[in-house]
C-alpha positions in Angstrom: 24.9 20.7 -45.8 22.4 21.8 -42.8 22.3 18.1 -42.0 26.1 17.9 -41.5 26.6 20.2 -38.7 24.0 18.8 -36.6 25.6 15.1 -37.2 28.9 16.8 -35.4 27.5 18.3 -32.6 24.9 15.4 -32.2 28.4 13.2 -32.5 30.2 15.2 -29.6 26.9 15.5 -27.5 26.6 11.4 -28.2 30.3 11.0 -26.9 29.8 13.2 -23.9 26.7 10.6 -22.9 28.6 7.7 -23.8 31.9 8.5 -21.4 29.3 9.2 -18.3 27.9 5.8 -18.6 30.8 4.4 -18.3 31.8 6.4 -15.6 28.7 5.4 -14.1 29.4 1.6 -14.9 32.8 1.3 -13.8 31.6 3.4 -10.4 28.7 0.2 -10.4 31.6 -2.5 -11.1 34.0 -0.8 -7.9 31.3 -0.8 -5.8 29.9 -4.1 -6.3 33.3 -5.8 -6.3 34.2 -4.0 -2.6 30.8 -5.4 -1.7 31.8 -9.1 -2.7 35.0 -8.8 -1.1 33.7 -7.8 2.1 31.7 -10.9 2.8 34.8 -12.8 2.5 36.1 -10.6 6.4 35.2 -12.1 9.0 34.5 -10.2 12.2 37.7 -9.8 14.4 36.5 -10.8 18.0 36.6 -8.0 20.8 39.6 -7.4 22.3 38.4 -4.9 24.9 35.0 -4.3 27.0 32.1 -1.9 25.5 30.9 0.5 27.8 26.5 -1.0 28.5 26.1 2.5 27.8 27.5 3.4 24.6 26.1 0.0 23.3 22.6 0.4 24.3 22.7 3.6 22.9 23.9 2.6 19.7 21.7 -0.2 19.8 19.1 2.5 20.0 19.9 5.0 17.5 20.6 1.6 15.1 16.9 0.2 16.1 15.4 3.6 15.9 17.1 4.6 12.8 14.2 5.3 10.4 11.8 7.3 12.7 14.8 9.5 14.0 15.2 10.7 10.4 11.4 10.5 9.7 11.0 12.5 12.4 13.8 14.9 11.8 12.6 15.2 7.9 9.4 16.2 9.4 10.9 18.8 11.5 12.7 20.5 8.8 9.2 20.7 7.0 7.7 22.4 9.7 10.1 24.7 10.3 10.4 26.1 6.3 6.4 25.7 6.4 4.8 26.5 9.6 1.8 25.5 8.6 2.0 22.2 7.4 0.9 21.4 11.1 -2.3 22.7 11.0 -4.9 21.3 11.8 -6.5 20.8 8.3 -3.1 19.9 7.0 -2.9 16.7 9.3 -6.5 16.0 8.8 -5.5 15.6 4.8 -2.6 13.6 5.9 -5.2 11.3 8.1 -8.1 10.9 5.2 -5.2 10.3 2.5 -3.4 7.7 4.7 -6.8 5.5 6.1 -8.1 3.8 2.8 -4.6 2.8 2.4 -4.4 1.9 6.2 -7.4 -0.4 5.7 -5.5 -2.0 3.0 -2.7 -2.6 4.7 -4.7 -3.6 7.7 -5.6 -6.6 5.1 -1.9 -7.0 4.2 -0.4 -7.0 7.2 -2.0 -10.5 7.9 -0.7 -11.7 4.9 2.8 -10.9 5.6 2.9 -12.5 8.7 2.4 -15.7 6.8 5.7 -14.8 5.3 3.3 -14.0 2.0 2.5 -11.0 0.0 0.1 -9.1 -2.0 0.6 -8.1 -5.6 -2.7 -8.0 -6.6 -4.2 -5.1 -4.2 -4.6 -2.7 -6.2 -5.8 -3.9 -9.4 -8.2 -5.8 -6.7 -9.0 -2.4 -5.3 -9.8 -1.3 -9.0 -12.2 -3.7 -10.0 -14.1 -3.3 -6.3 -14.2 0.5 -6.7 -15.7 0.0 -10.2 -18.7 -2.2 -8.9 -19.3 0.3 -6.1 -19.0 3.6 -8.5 -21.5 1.8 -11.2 -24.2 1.4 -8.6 -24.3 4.6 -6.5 -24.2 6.9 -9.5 -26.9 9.6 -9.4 -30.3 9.0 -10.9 -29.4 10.5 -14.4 -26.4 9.0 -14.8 -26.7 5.2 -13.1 -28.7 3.7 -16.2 -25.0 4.0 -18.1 -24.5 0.6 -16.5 -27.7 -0.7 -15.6 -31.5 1.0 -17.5 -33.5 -1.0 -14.8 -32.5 1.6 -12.0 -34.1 4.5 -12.2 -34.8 5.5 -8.4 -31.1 6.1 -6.0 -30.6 3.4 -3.4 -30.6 5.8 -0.1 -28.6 4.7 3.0 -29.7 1.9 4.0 -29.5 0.8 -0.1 -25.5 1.2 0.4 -25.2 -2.1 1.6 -26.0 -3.5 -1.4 -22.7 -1.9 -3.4 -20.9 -2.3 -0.4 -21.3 -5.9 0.0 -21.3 -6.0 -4.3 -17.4 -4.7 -3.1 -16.6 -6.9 -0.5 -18.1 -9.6 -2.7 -15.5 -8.9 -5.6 -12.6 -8.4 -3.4 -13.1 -12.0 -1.6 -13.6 -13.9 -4.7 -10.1 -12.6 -5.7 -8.6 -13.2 -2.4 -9.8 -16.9 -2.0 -8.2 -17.6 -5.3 -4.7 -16.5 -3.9 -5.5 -18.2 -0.5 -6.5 -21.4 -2.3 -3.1 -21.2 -4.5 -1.2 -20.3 -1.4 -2.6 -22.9 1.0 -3.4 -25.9 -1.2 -1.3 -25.7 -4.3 1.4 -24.5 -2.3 2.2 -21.7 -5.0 3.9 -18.7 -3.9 2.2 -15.6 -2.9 4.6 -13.8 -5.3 3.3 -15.6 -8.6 -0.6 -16.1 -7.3 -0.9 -12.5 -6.6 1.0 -11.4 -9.9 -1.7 -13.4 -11.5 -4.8 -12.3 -10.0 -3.7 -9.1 -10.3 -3.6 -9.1 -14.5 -6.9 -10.6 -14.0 -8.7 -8.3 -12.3 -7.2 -5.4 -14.4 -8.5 -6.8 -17.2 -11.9 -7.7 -15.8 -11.8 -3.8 -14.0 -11.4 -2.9 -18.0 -14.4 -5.0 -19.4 -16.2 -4.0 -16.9 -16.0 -0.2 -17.3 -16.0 -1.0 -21.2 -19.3 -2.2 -20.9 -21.6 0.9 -20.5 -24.7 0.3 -22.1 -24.0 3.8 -23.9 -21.0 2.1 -25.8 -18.0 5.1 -23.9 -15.1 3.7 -21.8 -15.3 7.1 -19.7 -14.2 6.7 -16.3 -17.8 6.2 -13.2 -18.7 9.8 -11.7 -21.4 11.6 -11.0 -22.1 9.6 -7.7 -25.1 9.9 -5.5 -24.9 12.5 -2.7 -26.4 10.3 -0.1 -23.1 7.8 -1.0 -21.2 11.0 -0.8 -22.0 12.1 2.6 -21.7 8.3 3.7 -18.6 7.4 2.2 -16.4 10.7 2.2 -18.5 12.6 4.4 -17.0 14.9 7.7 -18.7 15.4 11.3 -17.8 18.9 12.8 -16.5 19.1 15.9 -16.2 22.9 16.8 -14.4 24.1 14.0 -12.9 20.7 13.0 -14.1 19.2 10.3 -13.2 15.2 10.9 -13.8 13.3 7.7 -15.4 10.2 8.5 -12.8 7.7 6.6 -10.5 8.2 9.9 -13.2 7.0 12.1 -14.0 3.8 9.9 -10.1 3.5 9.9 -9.9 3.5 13.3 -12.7 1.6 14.3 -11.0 -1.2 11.7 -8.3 -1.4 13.3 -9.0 -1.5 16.7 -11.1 -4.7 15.1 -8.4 -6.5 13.7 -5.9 -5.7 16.6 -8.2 -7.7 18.5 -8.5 -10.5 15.8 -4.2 -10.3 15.8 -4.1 -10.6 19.4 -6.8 -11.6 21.8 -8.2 -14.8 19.3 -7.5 -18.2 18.1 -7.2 -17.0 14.9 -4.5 -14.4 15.3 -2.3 -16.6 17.6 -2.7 -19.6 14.6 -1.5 -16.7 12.1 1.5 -15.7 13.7 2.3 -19.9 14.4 1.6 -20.3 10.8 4.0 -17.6 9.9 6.6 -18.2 12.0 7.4 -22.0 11.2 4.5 -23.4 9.2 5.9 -26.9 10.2 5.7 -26.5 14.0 2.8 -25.1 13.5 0.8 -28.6 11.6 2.7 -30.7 14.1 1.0 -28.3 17.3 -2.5 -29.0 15.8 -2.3 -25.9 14.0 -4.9 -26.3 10.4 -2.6 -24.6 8.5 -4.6 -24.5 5.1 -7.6 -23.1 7.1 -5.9 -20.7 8.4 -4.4 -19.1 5.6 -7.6 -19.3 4.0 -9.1 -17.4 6.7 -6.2 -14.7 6.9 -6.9 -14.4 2.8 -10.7 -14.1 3.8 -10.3 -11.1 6.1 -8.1 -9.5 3.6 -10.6 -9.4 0.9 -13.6 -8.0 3.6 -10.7 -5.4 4.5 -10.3 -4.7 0.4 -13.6 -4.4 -0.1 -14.2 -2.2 2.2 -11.6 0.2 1.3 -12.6 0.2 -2.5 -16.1 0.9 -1.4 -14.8 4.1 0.8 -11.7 5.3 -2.0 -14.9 5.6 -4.6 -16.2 8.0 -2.3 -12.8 10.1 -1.8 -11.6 9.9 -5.7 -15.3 10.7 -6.8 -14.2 8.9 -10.2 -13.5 5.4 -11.1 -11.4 4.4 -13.9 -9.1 1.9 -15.0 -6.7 3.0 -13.7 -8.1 3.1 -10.4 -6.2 1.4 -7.7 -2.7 1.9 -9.8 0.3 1.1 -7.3 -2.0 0.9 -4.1 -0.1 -2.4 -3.6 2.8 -0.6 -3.0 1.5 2.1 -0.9 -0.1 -0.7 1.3 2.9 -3.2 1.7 5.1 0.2 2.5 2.4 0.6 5.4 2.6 -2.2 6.7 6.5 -2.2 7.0 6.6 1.4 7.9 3.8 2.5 9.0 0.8 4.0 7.1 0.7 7.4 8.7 4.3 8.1 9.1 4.9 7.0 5.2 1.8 9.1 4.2 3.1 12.3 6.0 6.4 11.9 4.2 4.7 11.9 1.0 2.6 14.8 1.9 5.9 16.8 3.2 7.6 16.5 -0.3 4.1 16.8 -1.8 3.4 19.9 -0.1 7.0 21.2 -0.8 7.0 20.6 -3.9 9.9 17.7 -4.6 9.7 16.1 -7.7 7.3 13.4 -8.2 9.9 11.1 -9.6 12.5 11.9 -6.4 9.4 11.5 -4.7 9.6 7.8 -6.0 12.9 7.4 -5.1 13.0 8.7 -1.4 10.4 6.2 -1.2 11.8 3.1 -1.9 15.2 4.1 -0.3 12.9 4.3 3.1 11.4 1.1 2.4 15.0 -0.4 1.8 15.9 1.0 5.1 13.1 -0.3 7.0 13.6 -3.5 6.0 17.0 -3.4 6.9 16.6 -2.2 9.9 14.0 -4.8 10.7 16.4 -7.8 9.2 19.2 -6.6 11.7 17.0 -6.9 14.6 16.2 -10.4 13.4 19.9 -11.3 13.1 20.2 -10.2 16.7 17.5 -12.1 18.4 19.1 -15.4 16.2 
């Protein structure tokens, strides 16, 4: 008898769900089936002059598009919060964005080769872990390895920095060596290095001598102050991620640009068959481009320890994402988009979604200028 009435209104609420998802579907079906039909019109040919004016500008606006409402988004932050320009606000913005800048600093050559990166983050993961098990503090180190019982000081760092960039390029090589000899796509390589170094990032932090699976903390101060450390300027603190960031990539602009290498990348990636037949070694190449990505990875694992404090599995969860979405958009601007709806308070999930939707759009945009040069 209790049962009953809830079966009816459960019944009406079930129908009410049912009718908006095929409200929703049939909305889907129109759409798509408009879409189809409209690749079937062809373009009527001009009949009248444009005005150079009106076209350049249009061209501009079209060209332009995603910064103009970056921008604009921006501005309507500011103005509801004033003081999401501070000073300490765009610092955040700058630290939060450069480990993912370095990142995408490694990506970015791998996209010129018409490639990608799946495995970034779950690379990132396992790095961080080596890093985080080796500059724990004195008390807590001998979780992972009883023999160390004195911290490694500064010039010690190397060791777990190296240990990072060590991991990082082992994974790396194994996509380059897919990619440039058994010709596999950078797609499915990446995809499976990635479920390989999750799992070996899970063994790893599974392995504590003291039998727990808790996430790597505790770390030593002197790593710390290295790592995720600040210089003061006045009354500016400046963390020192943004300065290694910097200093990165005013490195590999100079790799992209002013060397043999760089100019070989962007043959490679533009038609890897021109390229062979110019002299071009196109398997060393990629292999090289694969090797600066995992020195890049590395190097941002080791620094991310530092700013997260606490390394877990789940460590490095989606970076892949953030760092290919830097590389199309750009780091910063991305990063203080996130922070805006971050810092008013937009639902993480719509968060998600204004995400991709600019991603979408920069690709487009980038696509269309493509189609114009062809």
């Amino acid at each position: 008898r209790e049962v009953l009435p809830q079966l009816l209104q459960n019944k009406h609420m079930t129908s009410a769900v049912i009718w908006q998802f095929i409200g929703i579907i049939l909305i889907v079906g129109a759409l798509a089936y408009f879409l189809i039909q409209a690749m079937d019109i062809k373009p009527r040919a001009r009949t009248k002059a444009v005005n150079p004016k009106v076209e350049k500008t249009t061209s501009f606006l079209l060209n332009y598009a995603l910064f103009i409402i970056m921008g604009l988004i921006l501005v309507v932050v500011s103005i509801i919060r004033i003081d999401f320009l501070s000073m300490n606000n765009i610092l955040n913005i700058l630290q939060n964005a450069s480990t993912k800048g370095i990142l995408a600093l490694g990506c970015a050559g791998l996209i010129v080769l018409a490639g990608t990166d799946l495995s970034i983050g779950r690379v990132l993961g396992i790095s961080a872990a080596v890093t985080a098990s080796l500059v724990q503090s004195t008390s807590y180190i001998s979780r992972m390895y009883p023999t160390m019982v004195e911290p490694l000081g500064a010039f010690g760092l190397l060791i777990p920095l190296f240990a990072s960039i060590a991991v990082a390029v082992a994974f790396c090589m194994i996509n380059g060596f897919g990619v440039a000899k058994l010709h596999l796509h950078a797609f499915i390589v990446t995809l499976g290095t990635q479920l390989i170094a999750y799992g070996a990032n899970c063994l790893y932090i599974e392995s504590q001598p003291s039998g727990t699976a808790q996430a790597l903390s505790t770390f030593d101060q002197t790593f710390l102050n290295i790592a995720a450390g600040a210089i003061k300027i006045g009354d500016v603190r400046i963390p020192l991620v943004v300065l290694y960031f910097i200093v990165l990539a005013v490195i590999m602009w100079v790799i992209w640009n002013k060397t043999k290498l760089g100019k070989n990348m962007f043959a490679v990636g533009g038609n890897t068959e021109a390229a062979a037949v110019s002299g071009v070694n196109v398997a060393k190449t990629i292999m090289l481009v694969y090797l600066m990505a995992g020195i890049l990875y590395g190097i941002a694992a080791f620094l991310e320890a530092g700013r997260i404090t606490a390394v877990g599995a789940n460590t490095g969860l989606n970076y892949e994402t953030d760092a290919i979405s830097a590389v199309v958009v750009g780091g910063v601007s991305l990063q203080a988009i996130v922070y805006a709806l971050q810092f008013l308070g937009v639902n993480p999930y719509i968060q998600y979604i204004i995400r991709g939707l600019i991603i979408i759009l920069a690709v487009s945009i980038d696509v269309r200028k493509y189609i114009v040069k062809k």
